[in-house]
C-alpha positions as protocol buffer text, in pm:
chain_id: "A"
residue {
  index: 1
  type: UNK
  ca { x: 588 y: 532 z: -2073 }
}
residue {
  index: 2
  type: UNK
  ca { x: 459 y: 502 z: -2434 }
}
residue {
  index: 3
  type: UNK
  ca { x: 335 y: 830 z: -2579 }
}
residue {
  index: 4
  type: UNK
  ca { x: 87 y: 579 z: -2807 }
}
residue {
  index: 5
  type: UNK
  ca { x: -243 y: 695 z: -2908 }
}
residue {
  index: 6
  type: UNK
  ca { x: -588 y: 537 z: -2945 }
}
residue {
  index: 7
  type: UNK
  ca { x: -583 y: 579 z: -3359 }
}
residue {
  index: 8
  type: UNK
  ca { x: -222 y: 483 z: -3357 }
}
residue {
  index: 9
  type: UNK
  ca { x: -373 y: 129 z: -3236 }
}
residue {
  index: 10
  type: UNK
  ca { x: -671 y: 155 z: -3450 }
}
residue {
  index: 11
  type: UNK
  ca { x: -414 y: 179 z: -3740 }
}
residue {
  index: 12
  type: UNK
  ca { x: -189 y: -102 z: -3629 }
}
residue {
  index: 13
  type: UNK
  ca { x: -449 y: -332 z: -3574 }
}
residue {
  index: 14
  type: UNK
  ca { x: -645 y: -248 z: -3849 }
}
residue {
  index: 15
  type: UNK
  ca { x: -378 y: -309 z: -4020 }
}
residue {
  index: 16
  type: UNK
  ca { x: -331 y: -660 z: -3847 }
}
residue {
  index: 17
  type: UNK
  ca { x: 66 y: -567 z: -3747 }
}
residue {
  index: 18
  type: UNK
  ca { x: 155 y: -758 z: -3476 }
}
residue {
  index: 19
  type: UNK
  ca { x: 517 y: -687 z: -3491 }
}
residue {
  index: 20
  type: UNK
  ca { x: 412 y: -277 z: -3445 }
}
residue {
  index: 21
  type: UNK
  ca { x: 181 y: -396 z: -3187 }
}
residue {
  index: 22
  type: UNK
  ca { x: 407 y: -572 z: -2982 }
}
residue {
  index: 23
  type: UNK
  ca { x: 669 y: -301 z: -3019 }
}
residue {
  index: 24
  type: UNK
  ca { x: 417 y: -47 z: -2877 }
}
residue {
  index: 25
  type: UNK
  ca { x: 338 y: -297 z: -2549 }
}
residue {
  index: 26
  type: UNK
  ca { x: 738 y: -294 z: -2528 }
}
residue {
  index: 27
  type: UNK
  ca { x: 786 y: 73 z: -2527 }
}
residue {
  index: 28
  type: UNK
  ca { x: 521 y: 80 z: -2252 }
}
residue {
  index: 29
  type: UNK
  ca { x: 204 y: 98 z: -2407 }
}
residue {
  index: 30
  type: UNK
  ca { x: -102 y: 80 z: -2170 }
}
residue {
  index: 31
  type: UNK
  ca { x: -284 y: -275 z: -2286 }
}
residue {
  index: 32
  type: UNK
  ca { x: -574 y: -160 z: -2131 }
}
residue {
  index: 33
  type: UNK
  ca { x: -584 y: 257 z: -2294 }
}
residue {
  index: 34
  type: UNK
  ca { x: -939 y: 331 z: -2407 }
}
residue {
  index: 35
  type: UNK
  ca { x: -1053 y: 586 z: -2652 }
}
residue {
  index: 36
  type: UNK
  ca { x: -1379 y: 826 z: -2614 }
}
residue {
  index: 37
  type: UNK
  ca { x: -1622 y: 499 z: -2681 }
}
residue {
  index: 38
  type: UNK
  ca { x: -1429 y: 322 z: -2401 }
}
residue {
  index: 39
  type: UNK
  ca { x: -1282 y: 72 z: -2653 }
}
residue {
  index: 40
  type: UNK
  ca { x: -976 y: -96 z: -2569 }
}
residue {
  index: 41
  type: UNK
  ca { x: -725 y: -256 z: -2816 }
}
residue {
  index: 42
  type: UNK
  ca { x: -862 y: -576 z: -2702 }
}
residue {
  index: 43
  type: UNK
  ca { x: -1236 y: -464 z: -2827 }
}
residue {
  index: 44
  type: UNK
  ca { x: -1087 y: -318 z: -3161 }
}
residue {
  index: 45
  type: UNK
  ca { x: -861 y: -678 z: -3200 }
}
residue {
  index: 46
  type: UNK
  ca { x: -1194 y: -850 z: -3123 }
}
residue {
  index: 47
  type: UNK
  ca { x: -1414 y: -631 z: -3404 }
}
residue {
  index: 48
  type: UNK
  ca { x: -1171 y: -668 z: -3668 }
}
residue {
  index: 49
  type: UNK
  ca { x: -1094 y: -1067 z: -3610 }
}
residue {
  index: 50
  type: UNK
  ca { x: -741 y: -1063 z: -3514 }
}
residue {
  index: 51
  type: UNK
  ca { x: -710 y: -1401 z: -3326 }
}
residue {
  index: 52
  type: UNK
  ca { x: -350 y: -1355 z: -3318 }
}
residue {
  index: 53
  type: UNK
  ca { x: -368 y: -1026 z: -3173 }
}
residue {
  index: 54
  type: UNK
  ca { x: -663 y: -1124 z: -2925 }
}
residue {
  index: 55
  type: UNK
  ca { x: -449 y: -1373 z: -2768 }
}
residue {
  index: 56
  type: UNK
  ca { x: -143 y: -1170 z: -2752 }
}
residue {
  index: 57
  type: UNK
  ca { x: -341 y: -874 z: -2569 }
}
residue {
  index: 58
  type: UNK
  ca { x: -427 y: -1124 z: -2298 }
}
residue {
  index: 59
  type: UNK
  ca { x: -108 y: -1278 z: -2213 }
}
residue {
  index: 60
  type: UNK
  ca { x: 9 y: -915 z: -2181 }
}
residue {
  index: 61
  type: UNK
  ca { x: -230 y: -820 z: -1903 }
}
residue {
  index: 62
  type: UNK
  ca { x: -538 y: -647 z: -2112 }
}
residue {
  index: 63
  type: UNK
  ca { x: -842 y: -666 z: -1929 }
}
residue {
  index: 64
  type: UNK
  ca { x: -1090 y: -948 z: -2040 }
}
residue {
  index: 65
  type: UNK
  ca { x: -1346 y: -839 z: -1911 }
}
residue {
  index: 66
  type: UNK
  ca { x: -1327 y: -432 z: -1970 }
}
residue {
  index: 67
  type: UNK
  ca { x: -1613 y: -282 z: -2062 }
}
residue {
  index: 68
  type: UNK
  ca { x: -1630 y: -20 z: -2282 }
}
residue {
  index: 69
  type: UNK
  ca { x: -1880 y: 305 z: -2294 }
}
residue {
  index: 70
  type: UNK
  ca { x: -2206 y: 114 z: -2314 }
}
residue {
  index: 71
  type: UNK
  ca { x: -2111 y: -158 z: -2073 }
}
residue {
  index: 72
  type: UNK
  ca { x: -2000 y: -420 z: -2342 }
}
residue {
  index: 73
  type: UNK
  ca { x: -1735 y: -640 z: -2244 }
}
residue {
  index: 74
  type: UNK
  ca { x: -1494 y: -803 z: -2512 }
}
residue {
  index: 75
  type: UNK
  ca { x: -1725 y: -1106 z: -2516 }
}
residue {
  index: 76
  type: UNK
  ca { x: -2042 y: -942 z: -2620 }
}
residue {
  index: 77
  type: UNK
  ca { x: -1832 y: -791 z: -2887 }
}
residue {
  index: 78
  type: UNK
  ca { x: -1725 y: -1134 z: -3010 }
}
residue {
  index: 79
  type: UNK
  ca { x: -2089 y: -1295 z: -2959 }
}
residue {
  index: 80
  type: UNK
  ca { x: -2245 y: -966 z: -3183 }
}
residue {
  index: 81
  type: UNK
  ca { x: -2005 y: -1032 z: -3447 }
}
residue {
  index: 82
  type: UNK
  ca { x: -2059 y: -1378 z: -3442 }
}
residue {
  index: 83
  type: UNK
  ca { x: -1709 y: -1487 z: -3368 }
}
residue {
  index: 84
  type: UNK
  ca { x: -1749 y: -1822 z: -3229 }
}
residue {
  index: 85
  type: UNK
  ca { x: -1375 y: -1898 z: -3224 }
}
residue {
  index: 86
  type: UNK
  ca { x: -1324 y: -1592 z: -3032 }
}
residue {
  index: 87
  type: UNK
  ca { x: -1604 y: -1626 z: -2802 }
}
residue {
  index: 88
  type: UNK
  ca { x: -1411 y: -1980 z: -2728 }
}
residue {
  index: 89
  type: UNK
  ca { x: -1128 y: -1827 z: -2678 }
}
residue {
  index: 90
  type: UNK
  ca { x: -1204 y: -1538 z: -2407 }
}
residue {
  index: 91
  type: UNK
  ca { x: -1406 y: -1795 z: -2201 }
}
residue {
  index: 92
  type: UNK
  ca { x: -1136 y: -2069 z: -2201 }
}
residue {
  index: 93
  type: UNK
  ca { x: -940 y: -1739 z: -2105 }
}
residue {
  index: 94
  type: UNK
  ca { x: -1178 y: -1698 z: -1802 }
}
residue {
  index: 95
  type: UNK
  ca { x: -1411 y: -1397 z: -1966 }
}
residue {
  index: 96
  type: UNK
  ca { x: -1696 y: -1374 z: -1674 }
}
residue {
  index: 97
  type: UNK
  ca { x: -2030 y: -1471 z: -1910 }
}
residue {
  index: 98
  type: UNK
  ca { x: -2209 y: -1282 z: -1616 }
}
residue {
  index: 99
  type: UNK
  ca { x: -2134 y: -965 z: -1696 }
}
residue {
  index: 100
  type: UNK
  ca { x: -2442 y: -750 z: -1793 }
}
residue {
  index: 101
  type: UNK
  ca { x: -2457 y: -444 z: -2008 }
}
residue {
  index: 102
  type: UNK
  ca { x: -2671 y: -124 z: -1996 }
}
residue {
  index: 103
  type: UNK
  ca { x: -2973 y: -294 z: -2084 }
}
residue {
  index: 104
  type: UNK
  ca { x: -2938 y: -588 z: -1860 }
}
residue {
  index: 105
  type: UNK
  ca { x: -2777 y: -847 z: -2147 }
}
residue {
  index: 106
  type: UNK
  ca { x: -2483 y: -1057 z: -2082 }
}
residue {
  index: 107
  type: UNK
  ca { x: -2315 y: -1273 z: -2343 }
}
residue {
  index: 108
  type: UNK
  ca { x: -2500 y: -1594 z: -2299 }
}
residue {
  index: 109
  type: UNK
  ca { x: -2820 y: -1356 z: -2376 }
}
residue {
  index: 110
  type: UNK
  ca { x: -2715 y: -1217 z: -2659 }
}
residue {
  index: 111
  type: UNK
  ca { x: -2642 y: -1585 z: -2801 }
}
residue {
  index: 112
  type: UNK
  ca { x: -3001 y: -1668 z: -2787 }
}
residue {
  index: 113
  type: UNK
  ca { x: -3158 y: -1374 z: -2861 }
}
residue {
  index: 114
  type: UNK
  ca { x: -2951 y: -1332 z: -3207 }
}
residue {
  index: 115
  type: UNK
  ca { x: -2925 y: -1697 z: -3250 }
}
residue {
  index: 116
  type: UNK
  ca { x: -2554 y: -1779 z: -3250 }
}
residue {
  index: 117
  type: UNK
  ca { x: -2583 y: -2126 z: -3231 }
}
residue {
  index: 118
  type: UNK
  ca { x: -2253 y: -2230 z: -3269 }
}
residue {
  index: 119
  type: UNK
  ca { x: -2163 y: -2026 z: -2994 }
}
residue {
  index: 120
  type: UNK
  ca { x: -2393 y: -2223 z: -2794 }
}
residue {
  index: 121
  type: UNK
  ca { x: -2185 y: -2463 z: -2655 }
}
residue {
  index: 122
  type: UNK
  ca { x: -1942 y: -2250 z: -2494 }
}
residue {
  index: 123
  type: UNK
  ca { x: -2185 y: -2121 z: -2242 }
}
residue {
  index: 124
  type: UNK
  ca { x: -2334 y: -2464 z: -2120 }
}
């Protein structure tokens, strides 16, 4: 089992090294470890715009739809920081657009309410 830590993941993906990444998931890293906020390297890929990452985290198991400390699921993340291309990419991933957050908003809310239209599309 990997002896990884949450900031050792912040760093690597911060860094946008998928090669250190992928050595990590090989040496047993939990795809799905969360730090104190409940965000998982699949949030922190998400915040920071690494597609490549994103889609790499999936097709090793992490958890779509995890949310993290305030109920916000990988999708939300992607809606808030109007990431179109990665909202497209969770859904055709199967993301559940259903999924509501502390205060009762689910990604297709947060679309209209902040006005992503480009994201519209994707929940129609």
């Amino acid at each position: 089992m990997s002896n990884t830590t949450f900031e050792t993941l912040e760093t690597i993906i911060y860094q946008n090294n998928l090669d250190a990444l992928k050595k990590e998931i090989a040496n047993g890293m939990d795809v799905n470890l969360q730090n104190k906020y409940g965000w998982t390297p699949l949030h922190m890929a998400i915040r920071r715009d690494r597609r490549d990452m994103v889609s790499y985290l999936l097709d090793q198991g992490a958890d779509i739809d995890k949310v993290d400390g305030v109920g916000w699921t990988p999708l939300m993340e992607a809606v808030m920081d109007d990431m179109p291309e990665l909202c497209k990419l969770l859904i055709d991933k199967g993301a559940d657009v259903t999924i509501k957050n502390e205060r009762g908003g689910s990604a297709p809310m947060l679309v209209q309410k902040f006005g992503r239209t480009s994201m519209t599309q994707y929940f129609s």
